[in-house]
C-alpha positions as CSV (number, residue, x, y, z in Angstrom):
1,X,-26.9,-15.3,38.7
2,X,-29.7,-15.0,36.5
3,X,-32.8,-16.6,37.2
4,X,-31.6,-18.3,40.1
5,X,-33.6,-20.0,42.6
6,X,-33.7,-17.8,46.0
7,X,-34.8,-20.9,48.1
8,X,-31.5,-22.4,47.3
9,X,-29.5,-19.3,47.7
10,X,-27.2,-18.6,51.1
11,X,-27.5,-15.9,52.7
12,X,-24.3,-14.6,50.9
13,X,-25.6,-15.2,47.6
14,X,-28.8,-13.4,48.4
15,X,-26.9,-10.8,49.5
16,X,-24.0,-10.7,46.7
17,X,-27.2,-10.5,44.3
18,X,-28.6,-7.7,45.9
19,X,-25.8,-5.4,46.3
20,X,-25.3,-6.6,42.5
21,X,-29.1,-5.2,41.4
22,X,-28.8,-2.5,43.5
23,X,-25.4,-1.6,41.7
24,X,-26.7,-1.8,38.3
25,X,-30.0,0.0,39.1
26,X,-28.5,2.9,41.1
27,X,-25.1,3.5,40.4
28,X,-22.5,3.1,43.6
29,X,-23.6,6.3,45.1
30,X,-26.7,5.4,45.2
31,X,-26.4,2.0,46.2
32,X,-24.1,3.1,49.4
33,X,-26.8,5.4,50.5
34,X,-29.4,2.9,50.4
35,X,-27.0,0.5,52.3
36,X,-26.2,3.3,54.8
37,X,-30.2,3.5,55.5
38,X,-30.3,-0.2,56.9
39,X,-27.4,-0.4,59.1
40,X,-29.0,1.2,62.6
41,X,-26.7,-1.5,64.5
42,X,-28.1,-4.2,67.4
43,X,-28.4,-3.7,71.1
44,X,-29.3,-1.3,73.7
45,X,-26.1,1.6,73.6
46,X,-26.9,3.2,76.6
47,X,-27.7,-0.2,78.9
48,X,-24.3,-1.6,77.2
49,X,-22.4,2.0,78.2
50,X,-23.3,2.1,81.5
51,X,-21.7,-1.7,82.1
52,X,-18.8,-0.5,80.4
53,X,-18.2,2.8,82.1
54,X,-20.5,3.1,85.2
55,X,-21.9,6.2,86.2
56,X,-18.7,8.1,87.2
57,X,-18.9,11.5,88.9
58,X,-17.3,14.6,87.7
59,X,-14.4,14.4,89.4
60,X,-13.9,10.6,88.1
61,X,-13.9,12.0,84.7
62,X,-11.6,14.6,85.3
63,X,-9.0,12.4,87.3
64,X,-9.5,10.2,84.6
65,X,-8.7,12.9,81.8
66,X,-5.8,14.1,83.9
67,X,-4.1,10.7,83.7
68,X,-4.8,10.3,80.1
69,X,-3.1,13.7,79.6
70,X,-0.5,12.8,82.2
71,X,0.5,9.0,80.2
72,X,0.1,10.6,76.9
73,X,2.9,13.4,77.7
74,X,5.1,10.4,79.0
75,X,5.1,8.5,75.7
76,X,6.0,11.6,73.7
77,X,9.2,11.6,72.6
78,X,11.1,14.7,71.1
């Protein structure tokens, strides 16, 4: 893609380019470290958690860690 004309590029080209250049420029290792610096993820984690899970107590938890234990040993088989 030589001398190609960003404005008309997708997204994926743009991309595909990119990750090509960066490639070429610094090796893979050093691409996939630059990569790694960029991808922080979306969203609020710990607003998102506490939909998910609640706020449980700590004797939620352990009931809940009992049972895990409890189903787990029942799907073993010897």
């Amino acid at each position: 893609m030589k001398n190609a004309d960003i404005r008309l590029m997708t997204l994926v080209q743009i991309r595909k380019l990119g990750i090509e250049i960066l490639n070429q420029h610094l090796g893979i290792a050093g691409m996939i470290r630059f990569l790694q610096q960029g991808e922080t993820g979306w969203g609020d984690y710990t607003k998102d958690r506490e939909k998910w899970l609640g706020n449980p107590d700590l004797k939620e938890l352990f009931d809940a860690v009992k049972k895990s234990e409890t189903d787990n040993a029942a799907n073993i088989n010897y």
